[in-house]
C-alpha positions as CSV (number, residue, x, y, z in Angstrom):
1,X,0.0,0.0,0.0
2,X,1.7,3.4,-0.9
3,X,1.8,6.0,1.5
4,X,0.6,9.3,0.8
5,X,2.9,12.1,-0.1
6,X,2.7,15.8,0.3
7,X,6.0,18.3,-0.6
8,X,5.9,22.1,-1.0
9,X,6.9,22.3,-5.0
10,X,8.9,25.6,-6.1
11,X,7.0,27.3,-9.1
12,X,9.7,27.4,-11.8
13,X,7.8,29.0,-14.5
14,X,4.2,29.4,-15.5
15,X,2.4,30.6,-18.8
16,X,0.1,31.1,-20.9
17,X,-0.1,28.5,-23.9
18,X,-3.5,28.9,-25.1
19,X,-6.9,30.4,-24.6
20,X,-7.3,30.0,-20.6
21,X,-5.1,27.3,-21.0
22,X,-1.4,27.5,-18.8
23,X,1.6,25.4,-18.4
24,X,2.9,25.4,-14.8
25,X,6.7,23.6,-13.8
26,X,7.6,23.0,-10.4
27,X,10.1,22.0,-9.1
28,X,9.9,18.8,-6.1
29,X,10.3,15.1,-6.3
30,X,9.4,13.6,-9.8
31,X,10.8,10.1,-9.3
32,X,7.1,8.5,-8.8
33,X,5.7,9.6,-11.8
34,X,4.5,7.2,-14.2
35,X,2.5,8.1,-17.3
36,X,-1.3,8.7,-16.2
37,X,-0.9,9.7,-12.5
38,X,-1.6,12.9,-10.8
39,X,-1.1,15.1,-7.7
40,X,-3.4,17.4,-5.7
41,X,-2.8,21.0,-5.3
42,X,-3.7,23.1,-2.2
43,X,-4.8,26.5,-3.7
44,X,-4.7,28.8,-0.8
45,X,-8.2,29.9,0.7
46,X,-9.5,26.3,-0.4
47,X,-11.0,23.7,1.0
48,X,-10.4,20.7,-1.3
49,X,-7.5,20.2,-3.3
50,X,-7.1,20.5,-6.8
51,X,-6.3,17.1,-9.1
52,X,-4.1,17.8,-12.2
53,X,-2.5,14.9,-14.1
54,X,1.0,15.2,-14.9
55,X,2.0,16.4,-18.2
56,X,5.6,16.0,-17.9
57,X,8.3,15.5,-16.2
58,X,12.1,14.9,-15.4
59,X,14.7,14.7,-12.8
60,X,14.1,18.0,-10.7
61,X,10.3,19.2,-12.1
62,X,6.7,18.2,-13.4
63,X,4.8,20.0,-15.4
64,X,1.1,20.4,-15.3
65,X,-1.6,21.8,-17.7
66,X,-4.7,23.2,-16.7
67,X,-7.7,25.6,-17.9
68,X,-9.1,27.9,-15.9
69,X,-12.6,27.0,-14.9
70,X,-12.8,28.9,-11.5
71,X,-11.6,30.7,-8.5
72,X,-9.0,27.9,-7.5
73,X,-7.2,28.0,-11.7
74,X,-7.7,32.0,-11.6
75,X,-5.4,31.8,-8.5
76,X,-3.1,29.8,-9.9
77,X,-3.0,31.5,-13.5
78,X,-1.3,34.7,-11.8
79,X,1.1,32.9,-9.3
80,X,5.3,33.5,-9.9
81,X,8.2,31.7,-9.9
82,X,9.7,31.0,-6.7
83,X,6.1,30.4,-4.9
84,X,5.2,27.7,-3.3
85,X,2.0,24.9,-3.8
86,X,1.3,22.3,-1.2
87,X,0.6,19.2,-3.2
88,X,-0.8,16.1,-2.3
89,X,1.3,13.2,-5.1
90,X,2.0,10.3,-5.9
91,X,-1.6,8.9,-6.7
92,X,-3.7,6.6,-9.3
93,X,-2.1,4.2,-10.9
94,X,-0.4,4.3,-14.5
95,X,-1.1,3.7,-18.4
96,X,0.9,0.0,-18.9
97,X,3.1,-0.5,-22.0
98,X,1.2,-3.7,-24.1
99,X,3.2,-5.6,-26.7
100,X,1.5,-3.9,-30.1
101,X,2.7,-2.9,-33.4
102,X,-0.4,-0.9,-33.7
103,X,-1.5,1.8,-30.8
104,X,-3.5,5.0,-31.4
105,X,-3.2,7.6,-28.6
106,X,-6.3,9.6,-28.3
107,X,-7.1,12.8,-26.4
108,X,-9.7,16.1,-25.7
109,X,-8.3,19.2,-25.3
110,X,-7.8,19.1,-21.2
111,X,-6.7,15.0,-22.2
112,X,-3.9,15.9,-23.8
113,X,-1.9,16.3,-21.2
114,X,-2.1,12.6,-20.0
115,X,-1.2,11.4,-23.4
116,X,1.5,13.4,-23.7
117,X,3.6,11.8,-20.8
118,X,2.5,8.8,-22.6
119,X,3.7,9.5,-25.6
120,X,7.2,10.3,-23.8
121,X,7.4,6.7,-22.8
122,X,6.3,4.8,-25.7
123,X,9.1,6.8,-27.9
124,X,11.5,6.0,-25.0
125,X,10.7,1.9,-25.8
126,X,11.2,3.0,-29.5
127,X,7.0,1.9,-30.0
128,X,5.2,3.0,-33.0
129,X,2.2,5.2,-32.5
130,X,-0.1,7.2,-33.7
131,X,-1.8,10.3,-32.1
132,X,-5.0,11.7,-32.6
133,X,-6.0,15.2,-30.9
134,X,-9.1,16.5,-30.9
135,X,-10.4,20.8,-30.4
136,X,-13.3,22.9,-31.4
137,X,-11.0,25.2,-33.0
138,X,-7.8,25.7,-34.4
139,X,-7.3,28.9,-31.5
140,X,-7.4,25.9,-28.8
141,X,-4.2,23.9,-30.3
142,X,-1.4,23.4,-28.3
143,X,1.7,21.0,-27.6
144,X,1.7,20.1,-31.3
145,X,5.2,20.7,-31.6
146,X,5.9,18.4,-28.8
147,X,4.2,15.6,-30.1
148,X,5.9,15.8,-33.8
149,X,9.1,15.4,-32.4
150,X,7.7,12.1,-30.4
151,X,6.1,10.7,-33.6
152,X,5.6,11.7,-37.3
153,X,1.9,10.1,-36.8
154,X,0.0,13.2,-35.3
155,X,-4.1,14.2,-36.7
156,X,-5.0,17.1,-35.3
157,X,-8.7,17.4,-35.6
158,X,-11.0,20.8,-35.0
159,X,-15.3,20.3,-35.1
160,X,-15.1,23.3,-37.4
161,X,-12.5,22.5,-39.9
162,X,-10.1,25.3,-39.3
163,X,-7.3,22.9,-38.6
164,X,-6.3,19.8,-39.4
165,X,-9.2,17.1,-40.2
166,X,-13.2,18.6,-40.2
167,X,-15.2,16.2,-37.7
168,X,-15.2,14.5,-34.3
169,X,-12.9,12.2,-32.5
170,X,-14.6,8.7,-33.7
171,X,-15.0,10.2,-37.3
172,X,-11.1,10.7,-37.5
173,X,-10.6,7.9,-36.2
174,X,-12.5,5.8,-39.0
175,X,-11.3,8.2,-41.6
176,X,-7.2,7.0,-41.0
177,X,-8.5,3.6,-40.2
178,X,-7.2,3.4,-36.7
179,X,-10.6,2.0,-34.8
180,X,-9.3,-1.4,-35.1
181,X,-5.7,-0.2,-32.8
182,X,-5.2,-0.8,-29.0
183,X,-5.9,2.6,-27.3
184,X,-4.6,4.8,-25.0
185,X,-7.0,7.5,-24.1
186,X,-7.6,10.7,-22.3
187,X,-10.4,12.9,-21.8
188,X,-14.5,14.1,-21.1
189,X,-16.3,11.0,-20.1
190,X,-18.5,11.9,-22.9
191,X,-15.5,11.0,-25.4
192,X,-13.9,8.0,-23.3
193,X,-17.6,6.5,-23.7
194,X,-17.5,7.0,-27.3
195,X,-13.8,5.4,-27.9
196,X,-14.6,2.6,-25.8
197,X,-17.8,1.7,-27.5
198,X,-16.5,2.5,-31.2
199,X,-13.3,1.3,-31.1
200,X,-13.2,-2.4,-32.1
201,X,-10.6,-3.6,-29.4
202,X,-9.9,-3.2,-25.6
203,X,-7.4,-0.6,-24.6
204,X,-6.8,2.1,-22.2
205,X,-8.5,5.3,-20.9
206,X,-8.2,7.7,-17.8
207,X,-11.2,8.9,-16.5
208,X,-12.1,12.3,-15.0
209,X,-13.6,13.2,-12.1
210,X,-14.7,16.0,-9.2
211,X,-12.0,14.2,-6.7
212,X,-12.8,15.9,-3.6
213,X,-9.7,13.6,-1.2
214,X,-7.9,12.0,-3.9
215,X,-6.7,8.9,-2.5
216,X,-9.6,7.1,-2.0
217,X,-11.3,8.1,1.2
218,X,-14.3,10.7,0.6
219,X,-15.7,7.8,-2.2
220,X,-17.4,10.7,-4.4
221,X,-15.5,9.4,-7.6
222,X,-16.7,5.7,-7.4
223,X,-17.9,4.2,-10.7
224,X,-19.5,1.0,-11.6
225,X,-17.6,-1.9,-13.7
226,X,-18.0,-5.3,-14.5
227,X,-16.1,-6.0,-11.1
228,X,-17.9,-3.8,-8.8
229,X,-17.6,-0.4,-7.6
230,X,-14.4,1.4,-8.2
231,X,-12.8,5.0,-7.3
232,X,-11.3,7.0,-10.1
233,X,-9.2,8.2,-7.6
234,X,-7.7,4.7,-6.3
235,X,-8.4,1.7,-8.5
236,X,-8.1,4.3,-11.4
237,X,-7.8,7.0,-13.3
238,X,-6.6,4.5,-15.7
239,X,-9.0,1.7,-16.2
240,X,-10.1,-0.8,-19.1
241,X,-12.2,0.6,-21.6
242,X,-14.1,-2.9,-22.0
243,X,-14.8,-2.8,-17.7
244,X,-16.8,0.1,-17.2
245,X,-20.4,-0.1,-17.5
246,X,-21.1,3.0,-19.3
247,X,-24.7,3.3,-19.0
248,X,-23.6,4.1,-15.3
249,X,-21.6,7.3,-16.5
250,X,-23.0,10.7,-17.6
């Protein structure tokens, strides 16, 4: 049973990379991280913490990505280097590396960030993958960059057309013919519902969730699966697609 961890981590640098959309680095242990696993940030004045998965990370820093949605983001958005976030890490489990030439890595906009550690990994084990990521609008695109220099595989896909492929996630996916992959993916229920049901094999997803403890205690992230009742926080984020029982799900 792993312990729960919490660290003061340094602010190194945050910005803006997109419409309400930051990158934040701090600096604090990183060792623990696996692709898929998040912390919980203390945003002073708060009561409940904050879950953000980890985008990236290295030796002395990870790096988050979040959108601001509220008063707790909104804080954070205009914070400096050299402060200080209490953070709750170490929790969830992890995306696991399966033995398959073909793997399609799949994310929403706030997803991305998930994948992206992924992707790190899978290049690292010299695997061959595509990625698929999915916006409104060609103004909400970012990391893009990062990605090409993990793959030369990367649709970018906008609901309007004004980047990339015209059309949803599972349309893009049947377009390039990658519904019969194994999947990695990241993102609104709404669209991890939709990948698990239209893609035509098992893979991977991470679910999200209003975490109000984050390690398993408060139980207001439980889901149902095909093996009982299960906390996003705990058992997950990372589950099977093919386990959930998405009529359960909004």
């Amino acid at each position: 049973m792993r312990e729960n961890k919490i660290f003061d981590y340094e602010i190194v640098s945050n910005k803006l990379i997109a419409p309400k959309m930051y990158e934040m680095v701090l600096s604090g242990p990183s060792s623990w991280v696996k692709p898929g696993m998040f912390i919980e940030i203390q945003v002073p004045g708060k009561l409940l913490r904050r879950p953000m998965c980890v985008c990236d990370y290295d030796d002395k820093t990870i790096t988050i990505v979040y959108y601001l949605v509220g008063e707790g983001t909104n804080y954070m958005s205009k914070m400096l280097p050299g402060q200080k976030l209490n953070i709750l890490y170490d929790l969830g489990n992890h995306f696991n590396i399966v033995d398959n030439k073909d793997i399609v890595l799949i994310s929403g906009v706030c997803g991305l960030t998930s994948i992206h550690s992924l992707a790190k990994e899978l290049k690292k084990l010299n695997k061959n993958f595509t990625v698929v990521l999915s916006f409104h609008d060609k103004s909400e695109v970012f990391y893009v960059d990062k990605f090409k220099k993990l793959t030369d595989n990367v649709i970018i896909t906008t609901d309007n057309g004004s980047m990339g492929f015209k059309g949803n996630t599972i349309e893009a996916l049947n377009y390039y013919n990658l519904l019969n992959h194994y999947y990695y993916a990241c993102g609104s229920n709404r669209l991890m519902k939709a990948v698990a049901t239209n893609c035509k094999n098992n893979g991977q997803l991470s679910l999200e969730a209003r975490m109000g403890c984050g390690y398993g205690v408060c139980m207001g992230c439980s889901i149902h699966t095909k093996h009982g009742p299960k906390r996003i926080c705990k058992e997950g984020p990372i589950f099977e697609g093919e386990d959930i029982l998405w009529e359960t799900i909004d």
